[in-house]
PDB file as gemmi writes it, atoms N, CA and C in Angstrom:
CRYST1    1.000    1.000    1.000  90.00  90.00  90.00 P 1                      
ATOM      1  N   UNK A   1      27.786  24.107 -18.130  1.00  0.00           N  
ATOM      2  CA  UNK A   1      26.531  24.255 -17.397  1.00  0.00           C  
ATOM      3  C   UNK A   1      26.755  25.131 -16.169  1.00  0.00           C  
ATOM      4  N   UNK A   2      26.038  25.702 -15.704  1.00  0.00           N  
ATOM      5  CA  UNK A   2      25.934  26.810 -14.663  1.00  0.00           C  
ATOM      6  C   UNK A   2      25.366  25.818 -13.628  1.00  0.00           C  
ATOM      7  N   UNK A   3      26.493  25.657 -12.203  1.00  0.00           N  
ATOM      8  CA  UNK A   3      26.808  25.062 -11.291  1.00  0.00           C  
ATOM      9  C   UNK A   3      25.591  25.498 -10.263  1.00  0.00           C  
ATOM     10  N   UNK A   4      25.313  26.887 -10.414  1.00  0.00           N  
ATOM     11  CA  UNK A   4      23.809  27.089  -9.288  1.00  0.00           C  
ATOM     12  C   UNK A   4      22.777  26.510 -10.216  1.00  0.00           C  
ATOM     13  N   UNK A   5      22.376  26.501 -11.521  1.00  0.00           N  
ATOM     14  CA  UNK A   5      21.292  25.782 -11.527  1.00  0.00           C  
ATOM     15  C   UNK A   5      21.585  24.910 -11.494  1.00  0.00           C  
ATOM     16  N   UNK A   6      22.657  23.885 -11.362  1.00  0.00           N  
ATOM     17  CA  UNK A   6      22.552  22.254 -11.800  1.00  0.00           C  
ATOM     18  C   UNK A   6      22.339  21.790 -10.448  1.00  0.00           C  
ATOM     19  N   UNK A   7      22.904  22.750  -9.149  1.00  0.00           N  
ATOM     20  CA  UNK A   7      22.329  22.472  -8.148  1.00  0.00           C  
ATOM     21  C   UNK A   7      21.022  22.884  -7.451  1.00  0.00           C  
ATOM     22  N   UNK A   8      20.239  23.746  -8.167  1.00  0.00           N  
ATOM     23  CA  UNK A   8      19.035  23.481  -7.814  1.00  0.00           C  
ATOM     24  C   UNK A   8      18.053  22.668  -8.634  1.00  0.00           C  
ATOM     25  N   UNK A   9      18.611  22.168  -9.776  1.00  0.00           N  
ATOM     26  CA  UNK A   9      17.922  20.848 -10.579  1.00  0.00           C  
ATOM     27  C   UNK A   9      18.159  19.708  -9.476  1.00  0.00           C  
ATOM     28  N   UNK A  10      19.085  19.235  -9.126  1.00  0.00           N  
ATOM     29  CA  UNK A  10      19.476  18.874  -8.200  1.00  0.00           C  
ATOM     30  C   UNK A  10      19.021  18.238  -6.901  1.00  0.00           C  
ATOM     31  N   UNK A  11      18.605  19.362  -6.459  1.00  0.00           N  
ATOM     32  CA  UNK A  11      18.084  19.314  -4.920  1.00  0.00           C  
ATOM     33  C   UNK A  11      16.436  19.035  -5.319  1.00  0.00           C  
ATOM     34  N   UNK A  12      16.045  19.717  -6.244  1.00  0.00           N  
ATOM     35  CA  UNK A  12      14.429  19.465  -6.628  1.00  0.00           C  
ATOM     36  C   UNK A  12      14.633  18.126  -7.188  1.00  0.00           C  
ATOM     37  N   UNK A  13      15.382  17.077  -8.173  1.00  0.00           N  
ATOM     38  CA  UNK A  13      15.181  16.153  -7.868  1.00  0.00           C  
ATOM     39  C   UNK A  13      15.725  14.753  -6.984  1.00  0.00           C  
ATOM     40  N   UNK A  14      15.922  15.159  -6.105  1.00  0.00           N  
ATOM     41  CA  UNK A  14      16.453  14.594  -5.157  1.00  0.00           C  
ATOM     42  C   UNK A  14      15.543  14.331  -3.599  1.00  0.00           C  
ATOM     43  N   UNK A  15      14.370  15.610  -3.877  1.00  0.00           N  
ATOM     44  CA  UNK A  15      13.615  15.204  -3.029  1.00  0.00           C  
ATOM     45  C   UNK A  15      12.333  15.248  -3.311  1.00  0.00           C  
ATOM     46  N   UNK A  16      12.265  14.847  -4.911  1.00  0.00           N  
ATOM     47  CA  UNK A  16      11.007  14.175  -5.510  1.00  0.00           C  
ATOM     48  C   UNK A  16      11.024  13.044  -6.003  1.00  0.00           C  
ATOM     49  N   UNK A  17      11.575  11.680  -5.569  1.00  0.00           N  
ATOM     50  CA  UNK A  17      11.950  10.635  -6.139  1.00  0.00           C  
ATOM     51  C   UNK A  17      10.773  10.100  -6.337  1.00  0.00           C  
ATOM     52  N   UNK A  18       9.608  10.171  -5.631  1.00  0.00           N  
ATOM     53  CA  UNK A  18       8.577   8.977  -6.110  1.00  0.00           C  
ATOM     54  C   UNK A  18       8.298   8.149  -5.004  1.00  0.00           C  
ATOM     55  N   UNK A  19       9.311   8.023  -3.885  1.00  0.00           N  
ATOM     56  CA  UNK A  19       8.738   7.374  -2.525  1.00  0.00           C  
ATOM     57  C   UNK A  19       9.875   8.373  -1.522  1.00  0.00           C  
ATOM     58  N   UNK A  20       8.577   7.994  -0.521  1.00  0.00           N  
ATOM     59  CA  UNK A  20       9.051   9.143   0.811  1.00  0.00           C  
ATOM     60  C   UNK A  20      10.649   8.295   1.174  1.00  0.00           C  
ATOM     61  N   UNK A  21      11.334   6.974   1.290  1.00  0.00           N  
ATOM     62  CA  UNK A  21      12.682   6.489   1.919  1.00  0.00           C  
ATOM     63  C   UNK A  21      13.215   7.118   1.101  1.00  0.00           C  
ATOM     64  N   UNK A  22      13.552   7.446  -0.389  1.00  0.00           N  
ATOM     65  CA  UNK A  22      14.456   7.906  -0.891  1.00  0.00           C  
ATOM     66  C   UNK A  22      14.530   9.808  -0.898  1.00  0.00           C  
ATOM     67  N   UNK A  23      13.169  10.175  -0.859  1.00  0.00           N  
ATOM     68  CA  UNK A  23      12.960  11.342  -0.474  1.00  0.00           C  
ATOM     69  C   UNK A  23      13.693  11.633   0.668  1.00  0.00           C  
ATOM     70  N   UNK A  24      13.748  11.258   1.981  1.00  0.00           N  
ATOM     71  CA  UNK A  24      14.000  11.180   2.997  1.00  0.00           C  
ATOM     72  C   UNK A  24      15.820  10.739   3.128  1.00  0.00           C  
ATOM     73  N   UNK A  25      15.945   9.447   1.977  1.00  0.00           N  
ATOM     74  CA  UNK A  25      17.454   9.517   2.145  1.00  0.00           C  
ATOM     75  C   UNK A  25      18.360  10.365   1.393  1.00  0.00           C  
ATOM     76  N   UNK A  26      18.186  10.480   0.447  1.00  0.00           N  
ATOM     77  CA  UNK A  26      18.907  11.527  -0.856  1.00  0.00           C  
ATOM     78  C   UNK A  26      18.400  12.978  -0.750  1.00  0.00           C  
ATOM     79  N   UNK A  27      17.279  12.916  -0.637  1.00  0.00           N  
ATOM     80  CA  UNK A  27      16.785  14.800  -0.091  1.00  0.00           C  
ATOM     81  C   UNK A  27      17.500  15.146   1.310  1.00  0.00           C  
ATOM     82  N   UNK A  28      17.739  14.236   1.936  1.00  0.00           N  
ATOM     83  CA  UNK A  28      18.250  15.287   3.150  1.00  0.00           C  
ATOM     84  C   UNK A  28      19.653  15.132   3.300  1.00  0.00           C  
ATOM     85  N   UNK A  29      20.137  14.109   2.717  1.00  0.00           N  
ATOM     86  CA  UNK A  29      21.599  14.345   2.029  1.00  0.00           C  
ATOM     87  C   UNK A  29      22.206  15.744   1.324  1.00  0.00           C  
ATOM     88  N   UNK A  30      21.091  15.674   0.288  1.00  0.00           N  
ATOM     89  CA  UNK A  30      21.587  16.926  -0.829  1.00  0.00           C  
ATOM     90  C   UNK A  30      21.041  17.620   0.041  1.00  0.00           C  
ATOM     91  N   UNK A  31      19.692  18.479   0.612  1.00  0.00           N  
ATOM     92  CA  UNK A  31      19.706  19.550   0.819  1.00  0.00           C  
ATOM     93  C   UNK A  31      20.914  20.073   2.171  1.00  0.00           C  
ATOM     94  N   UNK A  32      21.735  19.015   2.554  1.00  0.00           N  
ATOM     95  CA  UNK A  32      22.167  19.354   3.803  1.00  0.00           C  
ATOM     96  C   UNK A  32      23.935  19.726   3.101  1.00  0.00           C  
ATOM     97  N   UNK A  33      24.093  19.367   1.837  1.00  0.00           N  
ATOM     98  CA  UNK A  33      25.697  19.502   1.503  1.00  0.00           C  
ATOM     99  C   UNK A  33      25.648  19.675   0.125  1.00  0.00           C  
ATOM    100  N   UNK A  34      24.489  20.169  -0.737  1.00  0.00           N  
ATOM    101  CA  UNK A  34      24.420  20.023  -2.099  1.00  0.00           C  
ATOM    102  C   UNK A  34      25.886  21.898  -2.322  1.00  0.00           C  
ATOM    103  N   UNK A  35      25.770  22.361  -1.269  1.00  0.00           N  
ATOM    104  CA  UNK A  35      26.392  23.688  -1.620  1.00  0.00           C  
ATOM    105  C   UNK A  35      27.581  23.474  -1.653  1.00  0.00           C  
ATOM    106  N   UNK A  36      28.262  22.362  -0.886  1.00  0.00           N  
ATOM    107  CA  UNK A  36      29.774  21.534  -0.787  1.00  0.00           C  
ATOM    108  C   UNK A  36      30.069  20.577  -1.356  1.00  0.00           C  
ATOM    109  N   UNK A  37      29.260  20.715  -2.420  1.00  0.00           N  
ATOM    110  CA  UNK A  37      29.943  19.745  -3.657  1.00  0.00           C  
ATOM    111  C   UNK A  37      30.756  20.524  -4.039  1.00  0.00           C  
ATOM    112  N   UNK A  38      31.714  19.231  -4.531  1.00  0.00           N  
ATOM    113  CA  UNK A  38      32.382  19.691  -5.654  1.00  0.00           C  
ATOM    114  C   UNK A  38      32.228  19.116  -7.189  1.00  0.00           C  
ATOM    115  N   UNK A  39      32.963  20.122  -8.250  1.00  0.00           N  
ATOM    116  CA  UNK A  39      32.022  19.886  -9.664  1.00  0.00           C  
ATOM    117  C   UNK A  39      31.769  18.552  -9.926  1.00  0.00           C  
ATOM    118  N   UNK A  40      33.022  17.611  -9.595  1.00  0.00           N  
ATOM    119  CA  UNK A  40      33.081  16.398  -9.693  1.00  0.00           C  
ATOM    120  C   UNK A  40      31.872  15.493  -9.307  1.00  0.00           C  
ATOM    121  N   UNK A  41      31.789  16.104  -7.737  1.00  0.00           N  
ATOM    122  CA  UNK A  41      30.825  15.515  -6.719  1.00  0.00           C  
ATOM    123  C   UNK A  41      29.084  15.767  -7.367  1.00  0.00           C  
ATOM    124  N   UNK A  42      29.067  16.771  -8.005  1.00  0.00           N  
ATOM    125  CA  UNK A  42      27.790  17.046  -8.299  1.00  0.00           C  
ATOM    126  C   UNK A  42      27.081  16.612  -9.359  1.00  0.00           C  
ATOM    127  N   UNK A  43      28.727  16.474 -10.378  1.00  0.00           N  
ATOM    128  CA  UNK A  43      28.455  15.350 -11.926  1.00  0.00           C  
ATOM    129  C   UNK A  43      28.297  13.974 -11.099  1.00  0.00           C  
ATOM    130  N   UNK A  44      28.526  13.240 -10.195  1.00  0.00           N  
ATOM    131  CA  UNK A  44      28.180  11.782  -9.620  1.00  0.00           C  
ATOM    132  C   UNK A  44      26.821  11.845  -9.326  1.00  0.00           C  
ATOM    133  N   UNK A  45      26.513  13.076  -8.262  1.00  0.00           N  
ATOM    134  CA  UNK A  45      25.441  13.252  -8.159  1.00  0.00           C  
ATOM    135  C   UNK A  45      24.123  12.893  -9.119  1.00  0.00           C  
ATOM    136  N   UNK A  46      24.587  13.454 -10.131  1.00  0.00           N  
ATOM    137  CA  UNK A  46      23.262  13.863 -10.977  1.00  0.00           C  
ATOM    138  C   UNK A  46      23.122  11.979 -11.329  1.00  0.00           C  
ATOM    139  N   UNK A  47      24.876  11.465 -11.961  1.00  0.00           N  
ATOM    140  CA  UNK A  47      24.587   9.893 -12.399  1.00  0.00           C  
ATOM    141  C   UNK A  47      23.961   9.706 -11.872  1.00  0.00           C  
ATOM    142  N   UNK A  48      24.180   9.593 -10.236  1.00  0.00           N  
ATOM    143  CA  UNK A  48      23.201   8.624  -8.925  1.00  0.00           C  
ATOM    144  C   UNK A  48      21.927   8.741  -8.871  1.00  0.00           C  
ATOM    145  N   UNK A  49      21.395   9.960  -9.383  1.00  0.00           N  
ATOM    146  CA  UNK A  49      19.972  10.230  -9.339  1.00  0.00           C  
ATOM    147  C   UNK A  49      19.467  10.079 -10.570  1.00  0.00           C  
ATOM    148  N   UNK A  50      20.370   9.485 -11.210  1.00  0.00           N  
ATOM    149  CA  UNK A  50      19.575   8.502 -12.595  1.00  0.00           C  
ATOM    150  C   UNK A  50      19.744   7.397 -12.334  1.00  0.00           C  
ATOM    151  N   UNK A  51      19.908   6.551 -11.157  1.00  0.00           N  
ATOM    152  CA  UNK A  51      19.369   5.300 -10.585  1.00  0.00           C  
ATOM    153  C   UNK A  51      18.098   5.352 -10.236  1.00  0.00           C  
ATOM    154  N   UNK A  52      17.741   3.319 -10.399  1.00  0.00           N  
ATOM    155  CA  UNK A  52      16.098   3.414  -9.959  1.00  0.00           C  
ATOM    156  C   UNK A  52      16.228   3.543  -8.464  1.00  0.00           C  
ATOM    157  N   UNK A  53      15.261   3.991  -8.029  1.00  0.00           N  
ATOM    158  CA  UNK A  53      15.168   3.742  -6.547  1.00  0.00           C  
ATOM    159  C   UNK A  53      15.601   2.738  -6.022  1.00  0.00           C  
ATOM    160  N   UNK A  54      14.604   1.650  -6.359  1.00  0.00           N  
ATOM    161  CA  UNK A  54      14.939   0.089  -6.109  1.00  0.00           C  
ATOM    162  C   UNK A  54      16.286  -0.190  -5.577  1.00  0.00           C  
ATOM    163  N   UNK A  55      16.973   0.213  -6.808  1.00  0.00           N  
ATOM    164  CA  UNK A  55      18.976  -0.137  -7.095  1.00  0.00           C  
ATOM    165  C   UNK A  55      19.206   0.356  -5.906  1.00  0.00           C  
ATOM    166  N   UNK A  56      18.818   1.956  -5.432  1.00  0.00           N  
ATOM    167  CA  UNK A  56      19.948   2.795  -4.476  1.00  0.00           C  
ATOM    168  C   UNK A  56      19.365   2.080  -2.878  1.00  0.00           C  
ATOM    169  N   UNK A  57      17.664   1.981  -2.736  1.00  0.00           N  
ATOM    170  CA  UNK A  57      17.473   1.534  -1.698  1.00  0.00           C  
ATOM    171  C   UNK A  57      18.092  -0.188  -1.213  1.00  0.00           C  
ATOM    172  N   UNK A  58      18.371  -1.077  -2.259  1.00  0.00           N  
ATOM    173  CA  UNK A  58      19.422  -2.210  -2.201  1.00  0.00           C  
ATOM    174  C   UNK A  58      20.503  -1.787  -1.555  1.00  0.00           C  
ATOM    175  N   UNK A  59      21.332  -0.592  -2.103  1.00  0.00           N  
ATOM    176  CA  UNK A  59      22.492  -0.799  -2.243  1.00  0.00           C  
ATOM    177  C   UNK A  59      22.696  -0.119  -0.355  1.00  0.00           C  
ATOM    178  N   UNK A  60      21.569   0.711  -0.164  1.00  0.00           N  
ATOM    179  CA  UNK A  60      21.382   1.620   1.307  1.00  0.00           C  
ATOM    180  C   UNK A  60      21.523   0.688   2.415  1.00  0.00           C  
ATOM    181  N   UNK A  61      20.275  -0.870   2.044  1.00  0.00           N  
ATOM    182  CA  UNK A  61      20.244  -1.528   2.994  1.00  0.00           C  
ATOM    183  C   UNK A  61      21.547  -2.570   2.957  1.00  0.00           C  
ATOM    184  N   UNK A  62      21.780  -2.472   2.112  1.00  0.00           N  
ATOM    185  CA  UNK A  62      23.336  -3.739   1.952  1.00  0.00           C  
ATOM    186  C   UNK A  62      22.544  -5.125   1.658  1.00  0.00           C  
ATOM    187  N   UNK A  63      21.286  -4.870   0.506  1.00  0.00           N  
ATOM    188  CA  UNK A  63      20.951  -5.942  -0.047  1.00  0.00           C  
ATOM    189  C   UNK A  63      21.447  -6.594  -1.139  1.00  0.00           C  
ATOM    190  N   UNK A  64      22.073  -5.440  -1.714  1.00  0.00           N  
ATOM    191  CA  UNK A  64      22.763  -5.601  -3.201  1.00  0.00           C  
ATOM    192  C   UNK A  64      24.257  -4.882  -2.992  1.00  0.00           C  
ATOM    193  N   UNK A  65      25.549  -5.475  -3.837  1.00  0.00           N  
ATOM    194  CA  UNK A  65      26.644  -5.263  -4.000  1.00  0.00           C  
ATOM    195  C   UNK A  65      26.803  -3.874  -4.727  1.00  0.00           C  
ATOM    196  N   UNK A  66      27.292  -3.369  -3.311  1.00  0.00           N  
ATOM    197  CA  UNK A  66      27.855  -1.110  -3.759  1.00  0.00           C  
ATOM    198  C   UNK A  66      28.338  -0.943  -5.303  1.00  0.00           C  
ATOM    199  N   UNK A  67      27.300  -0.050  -6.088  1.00  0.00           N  
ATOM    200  CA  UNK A  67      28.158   0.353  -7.066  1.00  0.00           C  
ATOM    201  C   UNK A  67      29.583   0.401  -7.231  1.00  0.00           C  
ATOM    202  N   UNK A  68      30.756   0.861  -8.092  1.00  0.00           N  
ATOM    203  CA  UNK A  68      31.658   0.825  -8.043  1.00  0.00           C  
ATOM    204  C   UNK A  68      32.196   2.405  -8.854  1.00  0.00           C  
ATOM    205  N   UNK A  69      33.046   2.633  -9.001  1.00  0.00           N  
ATOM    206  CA  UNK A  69      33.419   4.265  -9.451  1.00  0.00           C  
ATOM    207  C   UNK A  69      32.621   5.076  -8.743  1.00  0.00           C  
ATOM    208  N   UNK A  70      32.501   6.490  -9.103  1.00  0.00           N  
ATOM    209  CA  UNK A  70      31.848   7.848  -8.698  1.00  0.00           C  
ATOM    210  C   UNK A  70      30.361   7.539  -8.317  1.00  0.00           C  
ATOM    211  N   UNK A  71      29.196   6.273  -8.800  1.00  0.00           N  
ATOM    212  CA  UNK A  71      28.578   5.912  -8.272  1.00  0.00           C  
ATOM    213  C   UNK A  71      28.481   5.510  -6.969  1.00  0.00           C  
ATOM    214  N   UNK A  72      29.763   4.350  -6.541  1.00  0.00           N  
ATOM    215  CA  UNK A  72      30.161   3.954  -4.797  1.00  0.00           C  
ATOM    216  C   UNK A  72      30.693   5.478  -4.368  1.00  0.00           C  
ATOM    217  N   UNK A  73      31.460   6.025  -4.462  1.00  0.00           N  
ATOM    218  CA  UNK A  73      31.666   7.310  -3.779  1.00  0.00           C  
ATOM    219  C   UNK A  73      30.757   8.352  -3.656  1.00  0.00           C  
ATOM    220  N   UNK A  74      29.682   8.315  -4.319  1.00  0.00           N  
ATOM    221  CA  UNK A  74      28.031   9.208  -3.929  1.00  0.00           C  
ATOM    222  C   UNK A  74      28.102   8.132  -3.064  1.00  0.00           C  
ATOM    223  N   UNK A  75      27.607   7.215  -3.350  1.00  0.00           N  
ATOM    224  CA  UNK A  75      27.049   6.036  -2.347  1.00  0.00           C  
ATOM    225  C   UNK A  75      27.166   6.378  -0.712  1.00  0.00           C  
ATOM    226  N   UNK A  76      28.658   6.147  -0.796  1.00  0.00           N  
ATOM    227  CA  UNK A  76      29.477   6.697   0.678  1.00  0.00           C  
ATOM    228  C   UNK A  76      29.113   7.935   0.914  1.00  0.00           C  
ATOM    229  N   UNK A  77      29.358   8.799   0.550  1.00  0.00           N  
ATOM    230  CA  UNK A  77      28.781  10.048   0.885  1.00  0.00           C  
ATOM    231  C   UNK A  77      27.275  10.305   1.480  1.00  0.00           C  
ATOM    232  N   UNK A  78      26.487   9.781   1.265  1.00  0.00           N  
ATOM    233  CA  UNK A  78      25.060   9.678   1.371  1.00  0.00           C  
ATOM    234  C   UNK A  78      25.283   8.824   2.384  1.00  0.00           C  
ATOM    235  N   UNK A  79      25.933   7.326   2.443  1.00  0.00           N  
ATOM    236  CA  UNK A  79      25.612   6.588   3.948  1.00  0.00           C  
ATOM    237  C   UNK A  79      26.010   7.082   4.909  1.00  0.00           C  
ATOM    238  N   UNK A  80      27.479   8.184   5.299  1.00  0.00           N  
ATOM    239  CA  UNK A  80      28.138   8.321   5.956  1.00  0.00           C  
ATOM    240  C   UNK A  80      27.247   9.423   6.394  1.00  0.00           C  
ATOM    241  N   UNK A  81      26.626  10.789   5.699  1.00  0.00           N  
ATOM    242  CA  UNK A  81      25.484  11.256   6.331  1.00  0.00           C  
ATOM    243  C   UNK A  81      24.641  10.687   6.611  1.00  0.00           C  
ATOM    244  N   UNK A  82      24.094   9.696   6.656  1.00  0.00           N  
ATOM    245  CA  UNK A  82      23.048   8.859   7.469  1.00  0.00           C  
ATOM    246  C   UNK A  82      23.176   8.243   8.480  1.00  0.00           C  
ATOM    247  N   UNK A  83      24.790   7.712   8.676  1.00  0.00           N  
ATOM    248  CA  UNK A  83      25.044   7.383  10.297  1.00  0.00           C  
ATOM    249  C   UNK A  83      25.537   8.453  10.654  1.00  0.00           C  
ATOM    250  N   UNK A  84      25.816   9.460  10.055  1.00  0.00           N  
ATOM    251  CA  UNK A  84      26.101  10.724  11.328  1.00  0.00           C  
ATOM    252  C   UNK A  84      24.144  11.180  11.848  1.00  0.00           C  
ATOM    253  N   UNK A  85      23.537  10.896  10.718  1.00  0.00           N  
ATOM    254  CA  UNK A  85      22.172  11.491  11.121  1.00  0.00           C  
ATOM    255  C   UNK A  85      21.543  10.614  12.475  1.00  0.00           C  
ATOM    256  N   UNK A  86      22.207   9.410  12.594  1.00  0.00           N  
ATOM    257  CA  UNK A  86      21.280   8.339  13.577  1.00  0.00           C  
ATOM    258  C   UNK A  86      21.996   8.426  14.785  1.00  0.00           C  
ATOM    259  N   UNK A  87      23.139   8.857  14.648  1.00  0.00           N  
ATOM    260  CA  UNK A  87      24.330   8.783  15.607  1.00  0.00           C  
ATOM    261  C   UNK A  87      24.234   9.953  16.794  1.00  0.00           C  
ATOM    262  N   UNK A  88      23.688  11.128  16.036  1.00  0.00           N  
ATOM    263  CA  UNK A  88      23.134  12.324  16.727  1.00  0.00           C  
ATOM    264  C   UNK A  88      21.570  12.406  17.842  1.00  0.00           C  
TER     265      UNK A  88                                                      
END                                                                             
């Protein structure tokens, strides 16, 4: 697969989830580092964004127990830009 479109499949769905928190958490994630993935990072990617919302906004607030494999490591990636985003 060709790595520029899979990242602009990507970024378009990432900040069309269906509700503005995940819009807001995963869209400004990807659009802020989708270019510094790596291939690896971008195949997790895509898994993670075949989660329901529901699942990822659980797992955001620490209502539900962190995925585990390349799922928890998107995971981290995405929280750790979000306390750098609040921290600023």
């Amino acid at each position: 697969m060709d790595r520029d479109i899979q990242r602009k499949r990507l970024k378009y769905r990432a900040t069309h989830r269906g509700t503005k928190e995940a819009d807001a958490i995963i869209g400004g994630f990807v659009a802020a580092n989708i270019q510094t993935l790596s291939d690896d990072q971008l195949d997790a990617l895509e898994a993670f964004l075949e989660c329901p919302d529901p699942d990822i906004s659980d797992w955001v607030r620490g209502a539900a127990a962190k995925p585990e494999g390349e799922l928890g490591a998107m995971l981290e990636l995405i929280l750790i830009y979000q306390k750098i985003l609040l921290t600023d």
